[in-house]
Kinemage of the C-alpha trace (Angstrom):
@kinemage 1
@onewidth
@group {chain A} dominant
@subgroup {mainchain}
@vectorlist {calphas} color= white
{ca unk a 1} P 67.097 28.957 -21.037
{ca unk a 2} L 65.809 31.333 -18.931
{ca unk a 3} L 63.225 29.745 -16.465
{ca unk a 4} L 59.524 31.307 -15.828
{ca unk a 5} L 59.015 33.008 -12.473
{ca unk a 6} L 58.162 31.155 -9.435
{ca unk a 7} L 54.724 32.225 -7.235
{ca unk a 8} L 53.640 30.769 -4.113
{ca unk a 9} L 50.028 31.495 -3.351
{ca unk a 10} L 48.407 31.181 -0.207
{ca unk a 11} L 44.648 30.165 -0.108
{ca unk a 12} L 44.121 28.679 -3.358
{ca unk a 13} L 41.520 25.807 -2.890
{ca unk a 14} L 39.135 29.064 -3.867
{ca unk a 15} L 37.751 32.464 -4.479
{ca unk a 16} L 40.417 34.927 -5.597
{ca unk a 17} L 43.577 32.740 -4.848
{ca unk a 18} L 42.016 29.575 -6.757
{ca unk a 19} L 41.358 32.071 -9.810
{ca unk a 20} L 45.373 33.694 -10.022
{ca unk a 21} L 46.749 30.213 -9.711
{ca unk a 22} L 44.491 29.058 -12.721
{ca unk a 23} L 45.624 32.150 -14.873
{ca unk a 24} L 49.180 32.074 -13.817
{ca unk a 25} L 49.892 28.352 -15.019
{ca unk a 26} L 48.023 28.877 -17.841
{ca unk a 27} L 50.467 31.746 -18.724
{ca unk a 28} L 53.179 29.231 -18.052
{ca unk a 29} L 54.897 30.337 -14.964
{ca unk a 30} L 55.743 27.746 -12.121
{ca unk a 31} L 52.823 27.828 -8.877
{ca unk a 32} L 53.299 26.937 -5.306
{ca unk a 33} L 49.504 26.228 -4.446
{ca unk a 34} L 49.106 26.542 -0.911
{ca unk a 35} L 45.793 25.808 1.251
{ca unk a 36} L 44.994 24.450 4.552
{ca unk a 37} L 42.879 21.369 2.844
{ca unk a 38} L 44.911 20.476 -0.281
{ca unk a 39} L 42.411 17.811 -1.674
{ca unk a 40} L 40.639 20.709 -4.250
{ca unk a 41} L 44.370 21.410 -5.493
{ca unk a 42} L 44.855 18.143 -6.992
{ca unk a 43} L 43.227 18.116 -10.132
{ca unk a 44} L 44.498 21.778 -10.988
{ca unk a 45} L 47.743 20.444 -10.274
{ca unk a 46} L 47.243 17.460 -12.430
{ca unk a 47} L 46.789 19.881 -15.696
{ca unk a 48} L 50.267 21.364 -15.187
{ca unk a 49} L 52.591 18.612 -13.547
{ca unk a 50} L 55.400 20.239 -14.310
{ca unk a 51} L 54.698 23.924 -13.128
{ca unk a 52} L 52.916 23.164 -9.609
{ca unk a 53} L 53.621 22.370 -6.025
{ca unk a 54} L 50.747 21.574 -3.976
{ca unk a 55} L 51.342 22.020 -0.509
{ca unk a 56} L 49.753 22.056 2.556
{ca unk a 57} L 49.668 25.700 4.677
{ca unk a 58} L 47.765 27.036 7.523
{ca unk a 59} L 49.233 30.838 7.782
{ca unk a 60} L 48.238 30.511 11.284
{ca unk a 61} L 50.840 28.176 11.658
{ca unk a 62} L 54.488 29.181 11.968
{ca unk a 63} L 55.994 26.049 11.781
{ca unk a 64} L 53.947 25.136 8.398
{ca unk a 65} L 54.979 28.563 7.241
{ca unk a 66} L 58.695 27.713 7.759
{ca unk a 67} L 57.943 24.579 5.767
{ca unk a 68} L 56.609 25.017 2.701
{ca unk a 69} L 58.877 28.089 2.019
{ca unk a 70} L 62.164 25.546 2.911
{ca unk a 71} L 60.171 22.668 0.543
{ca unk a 72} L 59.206 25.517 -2.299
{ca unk a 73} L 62.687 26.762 -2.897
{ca unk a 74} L 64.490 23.897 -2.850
{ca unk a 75} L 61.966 22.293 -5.274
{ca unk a 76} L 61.702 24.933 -7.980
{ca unk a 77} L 65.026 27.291 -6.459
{ca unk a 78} L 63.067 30.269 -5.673
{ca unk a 79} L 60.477 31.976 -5.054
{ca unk a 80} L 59.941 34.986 -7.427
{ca unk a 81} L 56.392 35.822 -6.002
{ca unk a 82} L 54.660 36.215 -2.931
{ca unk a 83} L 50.878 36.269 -2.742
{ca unk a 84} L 49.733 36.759 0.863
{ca unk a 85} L 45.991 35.986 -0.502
{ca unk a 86} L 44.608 33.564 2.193
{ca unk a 87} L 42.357 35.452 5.030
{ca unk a 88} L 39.098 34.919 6.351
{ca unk a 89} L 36.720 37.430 7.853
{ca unk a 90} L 34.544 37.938 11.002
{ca unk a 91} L 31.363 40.587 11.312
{ca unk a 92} L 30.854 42.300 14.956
{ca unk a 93} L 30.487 45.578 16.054
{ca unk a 94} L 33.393 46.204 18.611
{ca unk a 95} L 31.952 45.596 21.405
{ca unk a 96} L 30.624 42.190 20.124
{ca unk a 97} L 34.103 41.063 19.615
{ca unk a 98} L 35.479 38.135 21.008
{ca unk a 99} L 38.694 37.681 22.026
{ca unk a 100} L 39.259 34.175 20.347
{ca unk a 101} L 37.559 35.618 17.293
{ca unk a 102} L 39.591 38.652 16.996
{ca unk a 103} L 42.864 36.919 17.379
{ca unk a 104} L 42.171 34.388 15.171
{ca unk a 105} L 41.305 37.579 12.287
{ca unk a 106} L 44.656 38.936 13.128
{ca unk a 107} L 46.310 35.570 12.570
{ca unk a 108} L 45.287 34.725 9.478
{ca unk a 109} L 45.192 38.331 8.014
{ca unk a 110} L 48.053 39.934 9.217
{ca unk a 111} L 50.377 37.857 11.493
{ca unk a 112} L 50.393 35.320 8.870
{ca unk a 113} L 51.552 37.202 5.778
{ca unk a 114} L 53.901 38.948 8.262
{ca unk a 115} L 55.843 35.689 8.698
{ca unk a 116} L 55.766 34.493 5.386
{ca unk a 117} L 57.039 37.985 4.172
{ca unk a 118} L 60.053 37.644 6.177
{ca unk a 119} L 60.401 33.753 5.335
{ca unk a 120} L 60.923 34.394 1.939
{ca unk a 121} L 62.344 38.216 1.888
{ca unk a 122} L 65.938 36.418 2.518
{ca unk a 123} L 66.147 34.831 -1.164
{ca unk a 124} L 64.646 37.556 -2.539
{ca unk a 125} L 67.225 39.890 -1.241
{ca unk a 126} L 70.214 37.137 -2.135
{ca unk a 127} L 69.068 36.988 -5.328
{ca unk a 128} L 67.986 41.010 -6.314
{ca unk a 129} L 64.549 39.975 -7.305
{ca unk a 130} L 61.288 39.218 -5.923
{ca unk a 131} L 57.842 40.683 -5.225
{ca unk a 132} L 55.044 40.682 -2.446
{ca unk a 133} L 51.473 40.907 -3.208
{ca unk a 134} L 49.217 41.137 0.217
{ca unk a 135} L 45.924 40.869 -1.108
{ca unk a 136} L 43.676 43.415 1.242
{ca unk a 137} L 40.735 45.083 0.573
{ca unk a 138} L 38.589 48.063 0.387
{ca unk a 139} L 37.634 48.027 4.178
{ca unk a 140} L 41.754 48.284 4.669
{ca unk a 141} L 41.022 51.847 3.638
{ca unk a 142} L 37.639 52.698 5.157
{ca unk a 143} L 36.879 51.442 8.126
{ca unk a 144} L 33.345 49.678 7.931
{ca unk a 145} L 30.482 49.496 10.656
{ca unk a 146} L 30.203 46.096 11.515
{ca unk a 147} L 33.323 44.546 10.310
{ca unk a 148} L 35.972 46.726 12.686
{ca unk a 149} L 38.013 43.716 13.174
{ca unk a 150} L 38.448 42.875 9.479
{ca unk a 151} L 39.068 46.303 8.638
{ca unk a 152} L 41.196 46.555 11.789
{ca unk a 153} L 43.429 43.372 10.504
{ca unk a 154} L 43.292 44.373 7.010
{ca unk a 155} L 44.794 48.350 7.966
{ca unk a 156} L 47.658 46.815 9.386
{ca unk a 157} L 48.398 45.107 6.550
{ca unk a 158} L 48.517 48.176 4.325
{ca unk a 159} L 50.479 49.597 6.530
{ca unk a 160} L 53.212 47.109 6.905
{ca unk a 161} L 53.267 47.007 2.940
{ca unk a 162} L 53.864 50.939 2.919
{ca unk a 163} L 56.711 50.524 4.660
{ca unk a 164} L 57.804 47.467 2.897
{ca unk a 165} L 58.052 48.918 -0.316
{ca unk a 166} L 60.232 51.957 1.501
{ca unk a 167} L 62.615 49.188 2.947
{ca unk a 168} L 63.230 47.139 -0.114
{ca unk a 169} L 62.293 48.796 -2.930
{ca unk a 170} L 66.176 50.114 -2.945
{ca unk a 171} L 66.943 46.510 -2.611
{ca unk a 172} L 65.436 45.712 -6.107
{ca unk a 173} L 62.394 44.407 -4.434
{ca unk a 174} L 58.915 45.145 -4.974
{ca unk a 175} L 56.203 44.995 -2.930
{ca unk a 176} L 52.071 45.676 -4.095
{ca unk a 177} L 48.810 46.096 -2.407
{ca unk a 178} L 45.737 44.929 -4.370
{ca unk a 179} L 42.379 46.528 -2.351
{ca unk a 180} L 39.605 45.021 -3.190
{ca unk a 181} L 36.102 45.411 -3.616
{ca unk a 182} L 33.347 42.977 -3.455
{ca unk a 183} L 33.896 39.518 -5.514
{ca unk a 184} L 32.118 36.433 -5.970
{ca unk a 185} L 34.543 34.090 -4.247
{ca unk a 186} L 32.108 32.836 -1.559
{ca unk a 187} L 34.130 34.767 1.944
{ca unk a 188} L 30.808 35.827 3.605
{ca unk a 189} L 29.879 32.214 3.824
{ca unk a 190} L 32.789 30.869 5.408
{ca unk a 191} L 32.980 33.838 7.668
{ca unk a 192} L 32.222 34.007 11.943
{ca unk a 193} L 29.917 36.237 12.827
{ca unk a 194} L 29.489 37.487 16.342
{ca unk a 195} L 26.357 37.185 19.194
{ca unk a 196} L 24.189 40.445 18.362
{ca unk a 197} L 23.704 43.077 21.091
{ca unk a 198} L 20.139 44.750 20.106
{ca unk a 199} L 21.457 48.051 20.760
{ca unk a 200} L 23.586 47.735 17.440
{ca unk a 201} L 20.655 46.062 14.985
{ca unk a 202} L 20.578 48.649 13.130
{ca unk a 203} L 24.645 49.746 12.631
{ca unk a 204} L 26.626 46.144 12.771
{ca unk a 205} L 23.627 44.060 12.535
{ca unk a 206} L 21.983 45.417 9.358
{ca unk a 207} L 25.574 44.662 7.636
{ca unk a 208} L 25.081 41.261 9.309
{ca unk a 209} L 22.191 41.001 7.800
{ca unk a 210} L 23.507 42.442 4.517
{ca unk a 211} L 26.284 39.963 3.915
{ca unk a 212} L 24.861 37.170 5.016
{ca unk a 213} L 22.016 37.440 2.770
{ca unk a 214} L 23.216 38.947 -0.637
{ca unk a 215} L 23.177 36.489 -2.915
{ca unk a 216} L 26.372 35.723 -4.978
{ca unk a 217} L 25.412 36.814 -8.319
{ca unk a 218} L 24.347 40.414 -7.067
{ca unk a 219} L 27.934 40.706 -6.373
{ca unk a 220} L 29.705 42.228 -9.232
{ca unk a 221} L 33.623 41.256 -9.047
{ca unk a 222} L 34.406 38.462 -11.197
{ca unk a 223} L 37.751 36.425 -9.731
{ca unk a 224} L 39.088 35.421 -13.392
{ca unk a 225} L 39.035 39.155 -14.048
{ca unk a 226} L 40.910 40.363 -10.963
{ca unk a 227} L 42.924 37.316 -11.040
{ca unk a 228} L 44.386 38.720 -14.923
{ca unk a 229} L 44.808 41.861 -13.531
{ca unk a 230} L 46.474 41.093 -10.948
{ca unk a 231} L 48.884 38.776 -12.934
{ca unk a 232} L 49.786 41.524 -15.426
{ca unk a 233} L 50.461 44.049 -12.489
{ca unk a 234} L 53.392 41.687 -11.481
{ca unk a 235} L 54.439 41.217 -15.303
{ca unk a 236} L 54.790 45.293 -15.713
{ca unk a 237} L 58.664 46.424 -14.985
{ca unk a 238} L 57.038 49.119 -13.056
{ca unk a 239} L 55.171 47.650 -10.637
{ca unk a 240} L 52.153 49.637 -8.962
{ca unk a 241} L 51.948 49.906 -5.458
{ca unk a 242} L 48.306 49.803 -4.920
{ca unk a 243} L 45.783 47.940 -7.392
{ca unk a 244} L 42.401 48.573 -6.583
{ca unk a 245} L 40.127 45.867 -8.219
{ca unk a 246} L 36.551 46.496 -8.276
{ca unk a 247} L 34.088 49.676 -9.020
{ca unk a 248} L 32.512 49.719 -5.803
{ca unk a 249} L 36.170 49.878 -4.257
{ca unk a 250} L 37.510 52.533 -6.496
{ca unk a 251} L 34.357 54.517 -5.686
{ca unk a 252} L 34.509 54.141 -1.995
{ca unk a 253} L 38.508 54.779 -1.852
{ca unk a 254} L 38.070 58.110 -4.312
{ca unk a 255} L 35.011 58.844 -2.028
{ca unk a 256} L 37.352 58.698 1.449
{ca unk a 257} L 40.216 61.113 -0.370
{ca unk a 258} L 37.583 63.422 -0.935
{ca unk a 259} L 36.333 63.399 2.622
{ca unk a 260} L 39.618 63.442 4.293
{ca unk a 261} L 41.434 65.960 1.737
{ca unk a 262} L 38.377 68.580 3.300
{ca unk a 263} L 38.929 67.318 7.067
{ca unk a 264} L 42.613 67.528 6.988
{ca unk a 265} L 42.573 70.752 5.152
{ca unk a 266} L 40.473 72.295 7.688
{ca unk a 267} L 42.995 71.203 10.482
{ca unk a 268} L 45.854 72.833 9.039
{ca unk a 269} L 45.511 75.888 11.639
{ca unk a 270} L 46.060 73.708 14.546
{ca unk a 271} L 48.117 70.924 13.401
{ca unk a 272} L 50.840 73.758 13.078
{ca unk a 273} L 49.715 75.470 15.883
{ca unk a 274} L 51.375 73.004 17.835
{ca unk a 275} L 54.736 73.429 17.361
{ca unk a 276} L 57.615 75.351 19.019
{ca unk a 277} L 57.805 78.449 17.240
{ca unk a 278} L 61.765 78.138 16.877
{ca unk a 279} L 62.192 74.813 15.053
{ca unk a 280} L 62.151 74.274 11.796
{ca unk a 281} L 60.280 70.898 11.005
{ca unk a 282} L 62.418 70.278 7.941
{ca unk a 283} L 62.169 66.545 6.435
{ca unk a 284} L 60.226 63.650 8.811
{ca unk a 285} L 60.229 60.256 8.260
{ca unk a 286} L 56.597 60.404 7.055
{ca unk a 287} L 57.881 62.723 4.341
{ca unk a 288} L 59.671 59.782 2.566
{ca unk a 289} L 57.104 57.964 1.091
């Protein structure tokens, strides 16, 4: 009998991550639910004894990390699927920024699904199969006033996945981003924000201001819904390498190609300008994507 697919998902005591867990063990695949406080997990885990795993995972934490991807596979065997969901976010304009803050950003959002990429890329690779979702977001494409250090954490995570999917995808692997847009899921809330500097009130601090007072049902994204898309981007044999989830994301990412289609265009002149007449450029690495 052939056994259903394996996920481990980080941050699923809510928001997005709570909402794939739900749909994948109701489509009867086996779930790794990972969170830093695993009390919410329980009675999700109760419904499907069988299928789940709760355990306990800070991705801040490399020794947790190294854990629960030893206890995971020995448990169910594998691990099929990689969802690099968990992250948190912090509003400051850059020079607001403080260190602590800013570290602890790139921790959670990058650093983290970093090490638990290569902590389970080993199976995948011994066993030809396996795929990595890193759940980023529309401000991992456009860089957004007020929320540099998000967008900051969030842009090295696409890129890491670009290359990802260049490195294994010969291997049988798969790797997928999923940008999205805004969803109810309650991240503003349990967000840092930084001290205000007045000089910024009206760049960094109205989106301050924004987030931290739009109230959850103005937002639009419903986590059930991305969570099914999400779940039947994995299913597909062809696996896309960027879902975008959300209309005010799609708008805002076809918005940016637009814009930078007509600045790079009008830099063509100089951009080859600068090279030595006699060489031939012929193919770079960033022509193999």
């Amino acid at each position: 009998m052939v056994k259903s697919p394996v996920w481990f998902i980080t941050g699923c005591s809510s928001g997005i991550g709570r909402a794939l867990a739900q749909a994948v063990l109701s489509a009867g695949h086996r779930v790794v639910l990972t969170a830093r406080t695993i009390d919410t997990l329980q009675p999700l885990a109760t419904r499907y004894p069988g299928n789940s795993l709760v355990l306990p995972l800070d991705v801040t934490k490399a020794e947790q990390i190294h854990e629960a991807v030893t206890i995971a596979e020995s448990h169910f065997g594998s691990i099929d699927v990689l969802v690099n969901n968990a992250g948190v976010g912090y509003i400051a304009a850059v020079e607001e920024g403080q260190e602590e803050e800013i570290r602890w950003q790139f921790e959670a959002n990058f650093f983290g699904p970093a090490a638990l990429t290569r902590a389970v890329l080993p199976g995948m690779r011994e066993r030809g199969q396996g795929t990595i979702v890193n759940v980023s977001s529309v401000a991992g494409f456009i860089g957004m006033m007020g929320m540099g250090y998000y967008s900051a954490s969030k842009f090295a995570l696409e890129g890491l996945t670009e290359a990802l999917w260049q490195e294994i995808e010969p291997l049988g692997l798969k790797a997928m981003l999923v940008e999205l847009g805004g969803f109810r899921t309650g991240m503003a809330q349990r967000g840092k924000t930084s001290d205000p500097i007045s000089a910024y009130l009206q760049t960094a601090g109205a989106v301050r201001q924004y987030v931290q007072g739009m109230p959850e049902e103005s937002i639009a994204g419903d986590p059930d819904r991305a969570a099914i898309a999400i779940l039947h981007a994995v299913d597909e044999k062809t696996l896309t390498r960027r879902l975008v989830l959300g209309t005010d994301a799609y708008a805002g990412i076809m918005g940016k190609l637009a814009t930078l289609q007509q600045e790079y265009a009008a830099s063509e002149a100089v951009a080859r300008s600068t090279d030595f007449v006699s060489v031939d450029p012929g193919i770079t690495p960033f022509s193999l994507q």
